[in-house]
C-alpha positions in Angstrom: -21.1 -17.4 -59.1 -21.9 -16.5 -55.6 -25.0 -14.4 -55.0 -24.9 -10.9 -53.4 -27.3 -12.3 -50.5 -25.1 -15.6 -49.8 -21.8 -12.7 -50.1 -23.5 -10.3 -47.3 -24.4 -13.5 -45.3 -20.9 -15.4 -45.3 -19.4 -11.5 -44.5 -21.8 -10.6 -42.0 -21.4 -14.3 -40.0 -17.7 -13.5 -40.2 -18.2 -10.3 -38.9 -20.1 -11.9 -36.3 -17.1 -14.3 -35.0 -15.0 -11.0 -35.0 -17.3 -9.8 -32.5 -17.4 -12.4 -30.6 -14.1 -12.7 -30.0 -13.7 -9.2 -29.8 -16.2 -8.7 -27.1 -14.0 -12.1 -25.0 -11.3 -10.3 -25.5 -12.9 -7.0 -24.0 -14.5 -9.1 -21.2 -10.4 -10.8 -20.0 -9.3 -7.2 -19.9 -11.9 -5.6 -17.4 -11.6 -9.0 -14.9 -7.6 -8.3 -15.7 -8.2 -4.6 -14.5 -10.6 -5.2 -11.7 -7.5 -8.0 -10.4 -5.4 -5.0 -10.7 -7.4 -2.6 -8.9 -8.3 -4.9 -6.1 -4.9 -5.9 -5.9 -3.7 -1.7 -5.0 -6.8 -1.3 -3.5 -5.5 -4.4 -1.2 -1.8 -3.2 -0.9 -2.9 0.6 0.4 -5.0 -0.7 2.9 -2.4 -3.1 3.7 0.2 -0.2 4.1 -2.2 1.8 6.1 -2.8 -0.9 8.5 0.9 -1.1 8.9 1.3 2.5 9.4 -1.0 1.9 12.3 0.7 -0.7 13.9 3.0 1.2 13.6 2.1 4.4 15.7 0.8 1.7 18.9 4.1 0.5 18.9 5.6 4.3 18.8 3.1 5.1 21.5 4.3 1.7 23.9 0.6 -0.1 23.7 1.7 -3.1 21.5 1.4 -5.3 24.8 -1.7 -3.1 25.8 -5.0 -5.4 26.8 -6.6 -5.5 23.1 -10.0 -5.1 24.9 -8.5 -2.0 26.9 -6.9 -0.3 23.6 -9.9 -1.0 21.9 -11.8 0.9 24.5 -9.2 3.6 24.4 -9.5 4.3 20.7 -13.5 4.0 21.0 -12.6 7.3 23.1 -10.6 8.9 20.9 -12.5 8.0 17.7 -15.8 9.3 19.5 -13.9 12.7 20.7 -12.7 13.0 16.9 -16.2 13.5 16.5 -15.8 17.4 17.4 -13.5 17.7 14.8 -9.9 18.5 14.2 -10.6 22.3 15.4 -11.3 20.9 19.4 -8.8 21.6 21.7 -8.3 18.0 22.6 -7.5 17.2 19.1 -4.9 20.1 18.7 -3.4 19.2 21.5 -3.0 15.4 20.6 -1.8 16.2 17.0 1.0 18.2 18.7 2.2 15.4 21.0 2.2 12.9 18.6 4.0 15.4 15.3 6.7 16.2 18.4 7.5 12.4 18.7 7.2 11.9 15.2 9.5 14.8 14.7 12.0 13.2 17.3 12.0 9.7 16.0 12.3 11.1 12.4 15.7 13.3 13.6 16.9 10.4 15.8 16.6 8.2 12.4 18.5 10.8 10.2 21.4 11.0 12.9 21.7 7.3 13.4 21.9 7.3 9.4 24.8 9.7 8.7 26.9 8.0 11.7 26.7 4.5 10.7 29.7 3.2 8.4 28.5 1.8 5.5 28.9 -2.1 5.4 31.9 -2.1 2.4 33.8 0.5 4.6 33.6 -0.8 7.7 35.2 -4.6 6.9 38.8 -4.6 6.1 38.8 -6.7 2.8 42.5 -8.4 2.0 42.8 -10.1 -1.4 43.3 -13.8 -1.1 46.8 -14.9 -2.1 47.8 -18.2 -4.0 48.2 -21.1 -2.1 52.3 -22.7 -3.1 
């Protein structure tokens, strides 16, 4: 017969391989998480650059001197500095929502007046060859 002692012992060491596995188990899901978050951290700042890139090309300076829009945006960063209440600010957010505005509308008309792809090819059913 097995002693109480020996009993505890034997349940305690199993117990203890539980929580072992339990605590490898815990450790795989945080790195799996942290991946995860790093990885949408990753893709918004990704978007956001491209959102960017976006607005230089909008505003014609994608085959600006890198050195000179670089300087440029220096400027606008450090006049951003009065906040969005200065004048110069207002008056750049205005600008740039009216061309925004404009591109957005051109976009919308260009997309009801195109013809679907399936509509616009005449489609004949192939007949048997004799």
């Amino acid at each position: 017969m097995v002693s109480k002692v020996e009993r505890l012992q034997k349940q305690y060491e199993e117990n203890l391989e539980k929580a072992k596995i339990a605590k490898a188990e815990l450790v795989k899901l945080r790195r799996e998480q942290e991946r995860k978050d790093k990885a949408s951290a990753r893709k918004a700042r990704n978007r956001v650059l491209f959102q960017v890139g976006g607005l230089v090309e909008l505003a014609g300076l994608l085959d600006c001197d890198k050195g000179a829009l670089l300087g440029g945006l220096l400027t606008v960063a450090k006049t951003l500095e009065d906040g969005p209440e200065s004048a110069r600010f207002q008056e750049w957010k205005q600008s740039g929502d009216a061309l925004l505005a404009e591109r957005k509308a051109t976009a919308q008309k260009t997309a009801e007046t195109e013809i679907p792809v399936s509509e616009s090819v005449d489609v004949y059913p192939v007949q048997d060859q004799p």
